[in-house]
Structure formats: structure tokens, C-alpha cells
N, C-alpha and C positions, 0 to 999 in steps of 0.2 A: 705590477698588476697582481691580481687575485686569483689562485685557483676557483676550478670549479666549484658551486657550492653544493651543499646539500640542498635539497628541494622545498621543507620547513623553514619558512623565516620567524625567527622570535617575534615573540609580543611586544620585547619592548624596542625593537629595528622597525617594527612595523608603526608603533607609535612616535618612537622618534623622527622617522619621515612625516607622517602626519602632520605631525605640529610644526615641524619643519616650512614641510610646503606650505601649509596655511598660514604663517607668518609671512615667508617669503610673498607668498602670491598678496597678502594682504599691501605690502610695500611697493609692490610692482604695481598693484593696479593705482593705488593712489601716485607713484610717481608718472604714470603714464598719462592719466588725468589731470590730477587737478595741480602739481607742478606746474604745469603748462597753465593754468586759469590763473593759480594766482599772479604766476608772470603779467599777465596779461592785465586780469582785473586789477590788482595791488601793486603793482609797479611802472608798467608804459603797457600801455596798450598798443602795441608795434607787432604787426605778424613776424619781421622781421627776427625779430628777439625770440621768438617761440621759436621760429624754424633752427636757428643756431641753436640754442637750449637742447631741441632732439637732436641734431644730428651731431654735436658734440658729444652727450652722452651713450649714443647709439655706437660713437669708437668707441670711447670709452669703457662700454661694455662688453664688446667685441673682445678688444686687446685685452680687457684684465681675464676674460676666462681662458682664453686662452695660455696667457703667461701665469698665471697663478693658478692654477689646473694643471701647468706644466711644473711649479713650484710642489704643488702636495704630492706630483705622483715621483718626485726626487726624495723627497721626505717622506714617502711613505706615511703617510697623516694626512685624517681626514678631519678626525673630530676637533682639534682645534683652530681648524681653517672654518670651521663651522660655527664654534665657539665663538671666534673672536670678529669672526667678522656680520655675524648676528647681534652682536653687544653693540657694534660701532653702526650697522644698519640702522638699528633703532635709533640711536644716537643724531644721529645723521641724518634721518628722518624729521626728525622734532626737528634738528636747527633748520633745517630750511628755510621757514618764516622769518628768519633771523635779515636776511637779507633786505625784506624790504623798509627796514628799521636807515641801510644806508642813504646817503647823500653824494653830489648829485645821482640824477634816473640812469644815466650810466655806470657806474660805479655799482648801481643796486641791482643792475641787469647781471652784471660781471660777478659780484660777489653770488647772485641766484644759479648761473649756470656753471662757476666754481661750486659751491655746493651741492649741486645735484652731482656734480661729474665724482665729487667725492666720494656721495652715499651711493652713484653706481657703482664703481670701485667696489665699496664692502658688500652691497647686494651680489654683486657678478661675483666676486670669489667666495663668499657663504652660499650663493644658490646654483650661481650657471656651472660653479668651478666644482667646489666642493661636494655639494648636494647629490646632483648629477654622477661626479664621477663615485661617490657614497652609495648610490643608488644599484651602478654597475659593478660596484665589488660585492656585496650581500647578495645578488640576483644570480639568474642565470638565462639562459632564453627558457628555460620551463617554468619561473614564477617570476619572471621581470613584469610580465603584462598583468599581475594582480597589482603588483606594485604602484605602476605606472597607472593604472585605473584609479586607484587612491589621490594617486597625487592629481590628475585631471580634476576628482572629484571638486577635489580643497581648491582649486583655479574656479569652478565654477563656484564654489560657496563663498569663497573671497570675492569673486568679481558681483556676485548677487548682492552682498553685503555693501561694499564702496558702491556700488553703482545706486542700489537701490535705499541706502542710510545718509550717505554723504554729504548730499546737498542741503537736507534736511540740520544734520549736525551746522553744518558752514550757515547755515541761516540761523539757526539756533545760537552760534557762543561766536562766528567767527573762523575765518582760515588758520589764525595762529594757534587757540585750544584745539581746535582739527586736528592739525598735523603734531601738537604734543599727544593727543592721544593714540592717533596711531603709534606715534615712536613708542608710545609705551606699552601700545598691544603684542608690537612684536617684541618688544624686549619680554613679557611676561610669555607669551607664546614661544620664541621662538630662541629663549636660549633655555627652559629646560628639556627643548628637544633636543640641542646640542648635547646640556649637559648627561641626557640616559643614553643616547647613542654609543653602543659599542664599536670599536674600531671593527675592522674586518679581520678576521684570524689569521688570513694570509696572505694579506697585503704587506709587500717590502717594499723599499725605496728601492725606485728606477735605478740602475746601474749604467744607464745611456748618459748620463750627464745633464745639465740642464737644459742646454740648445737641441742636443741631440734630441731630447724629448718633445719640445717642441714641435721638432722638425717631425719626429715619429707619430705625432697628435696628425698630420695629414695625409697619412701617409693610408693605402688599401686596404692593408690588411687590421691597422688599429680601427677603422671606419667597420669595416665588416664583421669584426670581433665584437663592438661594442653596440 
């Protein structure tokens, strides 16, 4: 973990987050939505299917921030958990549509909610893992809340944007040009916030071990510090 910081955060920490979250949040709101529609419209029309779809990826994103959270604070590295898993968000994003190209409607339900559990994967350790614990090494409790106000911002400008463009696009070209463009917004967005993020100056790799750290992730006093 990170010493205290000084109380000025750079300009370009500050825009790194920025574009960070807004990519991030732009992924999340489209996989929280329309993931789930095109299951439904584009593949089987089965609530059943949707409900497995979330609550599949809902461990899935659970378990990767936590074990891969516990992974960057062993390695002391944040920027390339942010890096790489921004590139492969995006990625990941685009294929989804991929899925309903299978045969039979089982097979294309399996392959849709394999893929989502994938792109939560790289979402949860570039956003819930990385981002987050990125967020807490730069800050401190005296300018964490300007911080954190940024990033709400970019959740409501993202959620404005999908909520209020989306249907429109999906009617206009289709589910499959959809989801390649967002892949590709957040790949434009959201890995040169990767790539100008400075590391944090005094951030070192855990000395706990990898479990141990885990274990230390629920522990009172990391909760009250953080």
C-alpha cells in the first residue's frame, strides 16, 4: 500500500481517471443492459437464460476483484492491470455478438454467457480491481471526494449516453455494429487513460503473500483505512 499523499493531484492522474471511468462505466452500463436484450431478442427468448447470464457474471465479478486486486497489490502495479485489461474489455465487448452466430440455441446461450463471464473478468480487474484500488493509492481522505465526484460524474454521463443513444443506434445498424462500436469506444477512451496514468510513487508490492492479502482485503482495519 501507499503512503500518505500530498493533497494536489496532477492533471494528468486526474485525466487518467477520467477517461478511465468513462470507458469503464460506458461497458458496464451496455453490459448490464442490453447483454441481457440481445440474449433474449437474438438468441432464445427464455427468462431463464437471462437470469443465469447475471447471476453467473455477478460471481464472476465478485471473485475476479477480489483475487485480482489481491494479484496487483503483490505486484505492486497498477497501470498495467489497467493497461491490459482495458485492451481486452474492449475486445470482449465487440465479441459478444459473436455468440449468436452459434448453433444449436443452447450452445449460443452457453457460448453468450461464456463471453460475458470473460469480458467481466477483464472489466472487474481493469475497473472494480485495478481502477479502485488506483484511485486509493493517488488520494487520501482530504481529496479522495473530488476524485470520487469525477468518477460519479462519468457513471451518470455514460449511463445518459447508453441509456439515452442506444436504442436508437440498435435500430439504426443492429445489435452486432452496436456492440463493435462500443468495443471500440472504450478501446479509444479507455486505454489512453491507461497508457498516461502514472504509477503511484509509493506504492510496493504486498509483503503478505498472495492469500495472506486476500485474507487482509476483509479484514477492519484494510475496510476503515480504505
Amino acid at each position: 500500500m501507499s503512503k500518505v499523499k500530498a493533497e494536489k493531484i496532477s492533471t494528468k492522474i486526474k485525466w487518467s481517471i477520467i477517461l478511465l471511468s468513462f470507458a469503464g462505466q460506458l461497458a458496464w452500463a451496455v453490459e448490464n443492459q442490453y447483454f441481457n436484450l440481445f440474449l433474449y431478442n437474438e438468441i432464445a427468448p427464455v427468462p431463464m437464460y437471462v437470469s443465469l447470464l447475471v447471476a453467473i457474471t455477478a460471481v464472476a465479478s465478485t471473485v475476479t476483484a477480489i483475487f485480482m486486486g489481491a494479484l496487483s497489490d503483490v505486484k505492486g502495479k497498477r497501470r498495467i492491470f489497467m493497461l491490459i485489461g482495458y485492451s481486452l474489455w474492449a475486445f470482449t465487448t465487440a465479441m459478444f455478438p459473436l455468440a449468436g452466430y452459434f448453433r444449436p440455441v443452447v450452445l449460443a446461450v452457453t457460448i453468450a454467457i461464456l463471453f460475458d463471464s470473460i469480458m467481466t473478468f477483464f472489466g472487474a480487474m481493469a475497473n472494480d480491481a485495478a481502477l479502485n484500488a488506483y484511485v486509493t493509492d493517488v488520494t487520501n481522505t482530504q481529496n479522495r471526494g473530488k476524485i470520487t465526484s469525477l468518477m460519479e460524474i462519468m457513471f451518470l454521463i455514460a449511463t445518459l449516453i447508453i441509456y439515452g443513444f442506444a436504442g436508437f443506434i440498435i435500430e439504426a445498424v443492429g445489435y452486432y455494429v452496436f456492440f463493435y462500436i462500443v468495443g471500440g469506444l472504450v478501446a479509444l477512451i479507455g486505454i489512453p487513460g491507461a497508457l498516461i496514468a502514472p504509477e503511484p510513487e509509493d506504492l510496493r508490492p504486498s509483503t503478505l503473500g498472495y492469500w495472506k492479502t486476500i485474507k487482509s482485503t476483509f479484514s477492519r482495519t484494510t475496510i476503515t483505512e480504505n
